[in-house]
N, C-alpha and C positions, 0 to 999 in steps of 0.2 A: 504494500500500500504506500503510495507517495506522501510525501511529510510524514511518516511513522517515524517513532524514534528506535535504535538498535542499541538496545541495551546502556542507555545512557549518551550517548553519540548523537551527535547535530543531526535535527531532521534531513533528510533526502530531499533533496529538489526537485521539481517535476521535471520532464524531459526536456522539456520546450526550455528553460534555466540553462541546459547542458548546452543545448543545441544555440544558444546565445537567442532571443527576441530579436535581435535587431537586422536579423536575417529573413523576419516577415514582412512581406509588403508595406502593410500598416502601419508598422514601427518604423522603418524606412521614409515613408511619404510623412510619421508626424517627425521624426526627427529633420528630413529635409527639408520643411514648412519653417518648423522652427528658426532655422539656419538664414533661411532664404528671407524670412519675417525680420531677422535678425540686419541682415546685410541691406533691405531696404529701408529700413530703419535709418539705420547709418549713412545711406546717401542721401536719402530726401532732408538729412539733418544737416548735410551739407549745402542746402539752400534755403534751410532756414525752417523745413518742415519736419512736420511729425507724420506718421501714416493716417490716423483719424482724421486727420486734418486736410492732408491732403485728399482723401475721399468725400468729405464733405465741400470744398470749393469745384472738386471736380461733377460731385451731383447739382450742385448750383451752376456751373458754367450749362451742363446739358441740358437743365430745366430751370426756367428765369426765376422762378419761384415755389420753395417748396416749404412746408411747415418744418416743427421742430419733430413733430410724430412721424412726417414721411421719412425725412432723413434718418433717426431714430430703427425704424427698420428698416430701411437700406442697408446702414451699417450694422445692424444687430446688435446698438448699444439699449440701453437703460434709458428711459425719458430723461430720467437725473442726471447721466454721465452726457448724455446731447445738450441736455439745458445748459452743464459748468462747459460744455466746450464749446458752445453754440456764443455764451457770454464771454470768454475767452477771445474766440473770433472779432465777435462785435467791440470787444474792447482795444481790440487792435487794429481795427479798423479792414476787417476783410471782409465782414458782412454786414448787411442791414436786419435790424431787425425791428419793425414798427413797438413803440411803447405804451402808443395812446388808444391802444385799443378796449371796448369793453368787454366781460366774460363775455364766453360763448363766440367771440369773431374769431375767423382763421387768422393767425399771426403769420405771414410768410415773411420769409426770409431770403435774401437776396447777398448775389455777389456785387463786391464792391469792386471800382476799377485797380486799389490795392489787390484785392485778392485775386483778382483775374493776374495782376502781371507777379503774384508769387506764387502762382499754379503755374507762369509760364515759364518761370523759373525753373523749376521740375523738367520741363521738357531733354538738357542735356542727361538729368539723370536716368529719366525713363529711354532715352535713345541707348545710353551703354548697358545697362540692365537687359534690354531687349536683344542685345546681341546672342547669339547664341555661346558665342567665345566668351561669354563672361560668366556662362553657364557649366561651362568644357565642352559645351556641345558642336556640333557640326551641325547643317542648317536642316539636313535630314532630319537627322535625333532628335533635334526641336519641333521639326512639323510632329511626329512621332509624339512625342512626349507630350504635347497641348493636345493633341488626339485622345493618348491615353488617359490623360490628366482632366480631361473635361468628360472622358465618360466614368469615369471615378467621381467623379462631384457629382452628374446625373443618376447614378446608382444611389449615393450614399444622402446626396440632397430629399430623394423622396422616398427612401426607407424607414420604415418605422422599426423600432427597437423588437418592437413584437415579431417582425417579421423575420428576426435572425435566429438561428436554432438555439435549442435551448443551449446553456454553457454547460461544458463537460471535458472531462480530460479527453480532447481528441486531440493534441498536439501531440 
């Protein structure tokens, strides 16, 4: 029996321990995510941006005006954590956000010509990131890889929990 102890002796590791996780897909794509989340990070900082941030000027440049609740789920933040970033913004002048409005009116929110020219700011950083070479990739690998990697989100975007088997030692 796996985790049993022998006579005193550290429990036994299941198999999947031996055989190292990070040799399963899954473990592979969250650690690569990570990495990748990590290194974007880092260049968008080199212009002055954060990731949230840059997602939110870039949903305002495509749509002129959008609330605090659309944006909110676009990014899959918290109303709270769009509200401190949404005021954040507007305190620095990248967005508008109306003040004089009464309960109950839509508040939409707008890019500012600030925020427009520090989203275009980003442009060299997304140019190198988009390379494949910055990737290690070859430009094949990449068509390849945004193939795989979008139907991996189309899988796992509309599966429910319920629908994966039940868990069990089958590693």
């Amino acid at each position: 029996m796996q985790g049993a102890l022998d006579d005193g002796a550290a429990p036994v590791p299941p198999p999947w321990v031996a055989r190292d996780p990070v040799g399963l897909p899954t473990c592979a794509l969250a650690r690569t995510g990570a990495a990748v989340n990590a290194l974007f990070a880092r260049q968008l900082a080199r212009v002055g941006l954060r990731p949230h941030t840059f997602f939110v000027l870039v949903h305002l440049a495509r749509d002129q005006a959008l609330t605090s609740a659309e944006l909110a789920r676009r990014l899959e933040l918290t109303p709270q954590s769009m509200s401190a970033l949404l005021r954040s913004l507007a305190d620095t002048g990248w967005v508008d956000r109306r003040q004089d409005v009464r309960r109950g009116q839509r508040i939409d929110v707008r890019l500012t010509d600030p925020g427009r020219r520090a989203l275009l700011g980003a442009g060299p950083v997304l140019a190198e990131l988009g390379r494949p070479a910055a990737l290690g990739l070859s430009e094949a690998e990449a068509v390849t890889l945004q193939a795989l990697l979008q139907r991996v989100l189309a899988t796992v975007a509309t599966r429910s929990d319920d629908e994966l088997p039940v868990l069990g030692e089958s590693l």
